[in-house]
N, C-alpha and C positions, 0 to 999 in steps of 0.2 A: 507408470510415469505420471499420470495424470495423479494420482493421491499424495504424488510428492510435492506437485504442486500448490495443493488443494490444502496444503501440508501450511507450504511458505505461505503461504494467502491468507492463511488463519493468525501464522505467526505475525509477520507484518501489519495487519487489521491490528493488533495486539498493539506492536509498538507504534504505530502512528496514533492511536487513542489516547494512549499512556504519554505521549509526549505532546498532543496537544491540551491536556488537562494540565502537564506541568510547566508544559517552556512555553505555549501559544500555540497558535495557526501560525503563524508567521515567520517562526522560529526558523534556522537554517537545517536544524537537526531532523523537524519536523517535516518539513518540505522532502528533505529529501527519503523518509520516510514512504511517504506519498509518492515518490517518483517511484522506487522499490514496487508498491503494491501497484501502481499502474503498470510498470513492467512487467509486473505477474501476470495483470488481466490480460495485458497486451500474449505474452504467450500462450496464456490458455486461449485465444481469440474473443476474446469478451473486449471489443475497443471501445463498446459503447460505454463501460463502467470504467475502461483506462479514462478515457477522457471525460469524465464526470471530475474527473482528480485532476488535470491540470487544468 
C-alpha cells in the first residue's frame, strides 16, 4: 500500500510542476493540485511536507 502511494506522490509532484510552469502559482487548477499532493503527504504522515504546501 505504501508504493501506491509513493506512486500518487510522484504522479501529483508531476502535475502540480507542470501546471505551475504553465497556468501560475495562483492558478485554481494549480492550487488544487497542491491540495492532492498535500493529501498524500498527509496520509503517508509526512504533515510537515503537507503543510509546507498550504
Amino acid at each position: 500500500r505504501q508504493q501506491r502511494w509513493k506512486e500518487a506522490e510522484e504522479l501529483f509532484v508531476q502535475v502540480m510542476e507542470k501546471r505551475k510552469r504553465v497556468l501560475d502559482e495562483e492558478h485554481p487548477d494549480t492550487l488544487s493540485s497542491m491540495a492532492n499532493l498535500a493529501a498524500t503527504y498527509r496520509k503517508q504522515g509526512r504533515k510537515k511536507k503537507a503543510k509546507e504546501l498550504e
